[in-house]
N, C-alpha and C positions, 0 to 999 in steps of 0.2 A: 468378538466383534471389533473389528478397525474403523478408527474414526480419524480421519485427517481432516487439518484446517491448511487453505491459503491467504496469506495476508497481502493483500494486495495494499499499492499506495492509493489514497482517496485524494489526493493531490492532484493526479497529473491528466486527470479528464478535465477539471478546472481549472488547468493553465493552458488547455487547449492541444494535449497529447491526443494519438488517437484512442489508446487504451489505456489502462491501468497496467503498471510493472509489478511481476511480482517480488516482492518483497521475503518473502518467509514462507517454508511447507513445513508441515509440523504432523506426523503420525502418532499414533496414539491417544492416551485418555489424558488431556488438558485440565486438570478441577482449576476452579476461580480459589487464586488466592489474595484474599484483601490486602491490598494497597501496594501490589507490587505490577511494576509497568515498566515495559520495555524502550528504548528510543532506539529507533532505524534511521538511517539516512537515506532516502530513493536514490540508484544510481543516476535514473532518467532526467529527474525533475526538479534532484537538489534539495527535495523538501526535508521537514525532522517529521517525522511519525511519531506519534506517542500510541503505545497498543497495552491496555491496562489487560494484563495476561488472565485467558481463562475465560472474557467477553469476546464479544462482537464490538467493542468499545473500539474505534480509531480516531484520533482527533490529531490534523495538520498542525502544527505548533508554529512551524513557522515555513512558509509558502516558496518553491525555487524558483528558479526561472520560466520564464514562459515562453512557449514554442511558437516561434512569429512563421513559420516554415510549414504551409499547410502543402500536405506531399496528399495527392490526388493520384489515384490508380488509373490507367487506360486501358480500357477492353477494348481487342482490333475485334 
């Protein structure tokens, strides 16, 4: 059985992106190993990800820019 994760940034719906970037795909079997954790940079959003490896664990450490540029789609 295959098991994939995406890690997306939890940053950049909060700074007012339309979505989440992805960050990391990861196939395979992940076990949780205590006390070890990765740090990401989002390219989007500038944020630091901390993603304690093996969880569902993501926590913004420290927050990027925020998108003042709300881009609205037009249906003719």
């Amino acid at each position: 059985m295959e098991s994939w994760t995406e890690i997306r940034c939890p940053a950049c719906v909060q700074l007012g992106w339309p979505s989440s970037r992805l960050l990391l795909k990861l196939k395979g079997d992940i076990p949780p190993i205590l006390g070890v954790t990765i740090e990401m940079k989002c390219h989007r959003c500038k944020s630091l990800i901390v993603w304690h490896l093996g969880t569902p664990v993501l926590v913004p450490v420290a927050l990027g820019t925020k998108n003042n540029k709300r881009q609205k789609v037009a249906f003719e």
